[in-house]
C-alpha positions, -999 to 999 in steps of 0.1 A, spaced: -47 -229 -155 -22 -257 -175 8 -264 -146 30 -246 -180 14 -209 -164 15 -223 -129 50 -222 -131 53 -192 -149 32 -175 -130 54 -182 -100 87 -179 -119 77 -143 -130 66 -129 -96 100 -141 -78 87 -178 -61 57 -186 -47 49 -171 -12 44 -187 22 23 -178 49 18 -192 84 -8 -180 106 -9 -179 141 -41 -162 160 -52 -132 145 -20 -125 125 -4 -139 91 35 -139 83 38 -134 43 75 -148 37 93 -140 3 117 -173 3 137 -153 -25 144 -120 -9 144 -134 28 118 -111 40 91 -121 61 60 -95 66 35 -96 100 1 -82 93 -33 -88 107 -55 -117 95 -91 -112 87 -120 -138 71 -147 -122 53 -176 -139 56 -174 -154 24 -146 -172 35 -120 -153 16 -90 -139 36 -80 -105 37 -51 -89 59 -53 -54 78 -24 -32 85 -22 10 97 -27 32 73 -27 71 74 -60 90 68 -50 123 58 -87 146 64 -85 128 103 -45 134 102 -45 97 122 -34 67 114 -60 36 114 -66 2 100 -69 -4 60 -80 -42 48 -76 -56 17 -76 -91 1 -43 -115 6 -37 -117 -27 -39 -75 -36 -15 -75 -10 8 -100 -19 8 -85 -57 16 -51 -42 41 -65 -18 60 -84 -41 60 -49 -66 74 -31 -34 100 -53 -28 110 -60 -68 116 -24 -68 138 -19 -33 158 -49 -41 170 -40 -73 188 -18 -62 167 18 -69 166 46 -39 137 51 -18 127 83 -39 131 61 -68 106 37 -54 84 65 -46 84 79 -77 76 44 -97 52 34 -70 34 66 -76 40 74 -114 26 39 -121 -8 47 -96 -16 75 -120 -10 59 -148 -33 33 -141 -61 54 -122 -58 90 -137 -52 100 -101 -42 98 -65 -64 97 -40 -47 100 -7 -60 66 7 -37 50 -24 -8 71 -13 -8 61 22 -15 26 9 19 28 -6 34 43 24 24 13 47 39 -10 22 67 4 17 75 7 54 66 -26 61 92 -39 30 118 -14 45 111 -23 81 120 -64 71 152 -57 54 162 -39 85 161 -4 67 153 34 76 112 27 79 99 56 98 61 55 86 56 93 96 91 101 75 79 85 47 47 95 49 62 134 47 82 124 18 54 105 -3 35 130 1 59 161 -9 67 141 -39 33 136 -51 28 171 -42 59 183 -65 54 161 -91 16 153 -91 -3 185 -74 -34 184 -103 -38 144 -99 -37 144 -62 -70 144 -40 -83 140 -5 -107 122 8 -133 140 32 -164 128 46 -197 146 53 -224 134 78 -257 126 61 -288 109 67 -267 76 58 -238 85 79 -206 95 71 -202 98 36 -171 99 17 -156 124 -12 -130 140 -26 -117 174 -34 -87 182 -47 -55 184 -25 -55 221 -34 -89 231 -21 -79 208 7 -50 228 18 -71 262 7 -101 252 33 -79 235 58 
């Protein structure tokens, strides 16, 4: 990468990023926007780094740890807070965080959903905003329901000879066989 679309790239996504860790956790701090994220720290055993942070699983109804790569974070981080700082309402947020999911996947799996719900909540929660994870939780998911019911699926898990196995049924037969 030429240093021209270095500094492009970190023009266009709002300034580079900082992160300081400190045990087992990383601090993700958006210079621009003031806000500082906490999450858990992970090393794959590549050597990569990865964060882990709650995340709800709708078939358990329980809330448990999610991982993904630093940088998938960071990218859906910085979307998060793009869209709360420029001034749109939370169901506004919502509706772009999830409109642009399906448009990109074809669907919504439940995992994404609450994917989005943790990151919002964790944006909301540093600006010092309403960031009740259950609340929003309720809300994502009567919005997707409204708006995307055919697109929006659960994900269940059957035991098997190779353990728990997941798939997913729509949220429809989910509610129909709950």
């Amino acid at each position: 990468m030429s240093i021209i679309d270095y500094l492009k790239k970190i023009f266009s996504t709002g300034g580079a990023v900082q992160k300081r860790y400190h045990g087992n956790k990383v601090v993700f701090s958006f210079p621009k926007e003031n806000i500082s994220i906490e999450v858990d720290s992970v090393n794959a055993p590549d050597g990569s780094k990865g964060v882990l942070y709650d995340c709800f699983l709708v078939a358990l109804g329980q809330w448990h740890k999610q991982g993904m790569s630093e940088d998938d974070f960071i990218k859906d981080i910085r979307k998060v807070i793009n869209l709360v700082t420029s001034g749109h309402s939370d169901e506004e947020v919502i509706g772009t965080l999830l409109s642009e999911h399906i448009s990109s996947f074809g669907r919504l799996i439940d995992t994404d959903l609450c994917t989005c719900v943790s990151e919002l909540q964790m944006v909301l929660s540093a600006l010092n905003r309403n960031s009740n994870r259950n609340e929003l939780l309720t809300r994502m998911m009567q919005y997707a329901q409204k708006r995307f019911g055919d697109k929006l699926f659960i994900t269940k898990y059957k035991n098997t000879g190779l353990g728990l196995q997941p798939y997913l049924v729509s949220y429809k037969e989910f509610i129909r066989n709950r």
